[in-house]
N, C-alpha and C positions, 0 to 999 in steps of 0.2 A: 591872700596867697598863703599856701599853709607849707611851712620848710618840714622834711623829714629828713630823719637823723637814721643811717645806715646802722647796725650793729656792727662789732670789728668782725673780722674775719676769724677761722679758730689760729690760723699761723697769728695773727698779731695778738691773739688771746691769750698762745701759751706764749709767748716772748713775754707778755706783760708780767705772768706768772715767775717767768727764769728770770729777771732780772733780780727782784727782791731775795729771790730763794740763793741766787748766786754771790750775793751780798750777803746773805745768813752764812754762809757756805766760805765765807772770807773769814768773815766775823770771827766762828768758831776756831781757823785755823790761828788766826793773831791770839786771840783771847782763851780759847780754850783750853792752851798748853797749859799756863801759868795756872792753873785750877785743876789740874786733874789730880793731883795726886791730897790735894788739900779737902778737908772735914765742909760741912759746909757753916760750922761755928768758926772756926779758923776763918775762913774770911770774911765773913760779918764782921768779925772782930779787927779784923783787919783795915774791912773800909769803915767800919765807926772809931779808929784808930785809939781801941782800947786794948790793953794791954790785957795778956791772961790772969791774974794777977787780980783787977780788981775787979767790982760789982757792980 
């Protein structure tokens, strides 16, 4: 007996799309504030918690 497997439909297709995208779309608004206006050596430096200062 040979089982087949349905593809999803396109409605449950893009749903699978928006979930993650609307999670990006979270992401961005918690995280992104705190970075905008910052270099992006500033904060490397900041998450390897070295000071400007030294080498």
């Amino acid at each position: 007996m040979a089982a087949a497997i349905a593809a999803p439909s396109i409605g449950a297709t893009a749903l699978y799309g928006a979930i993650p995208l609307t999670l990006a779309i979270v992401a961005m608004i918690v995280f992104g504030v705190e970075t905008k206006r910052k270099q992006l050596e500033r904060i490397t430096m900041e998450e390897l918690h070295v000071t400007a200062g030294t080498s």
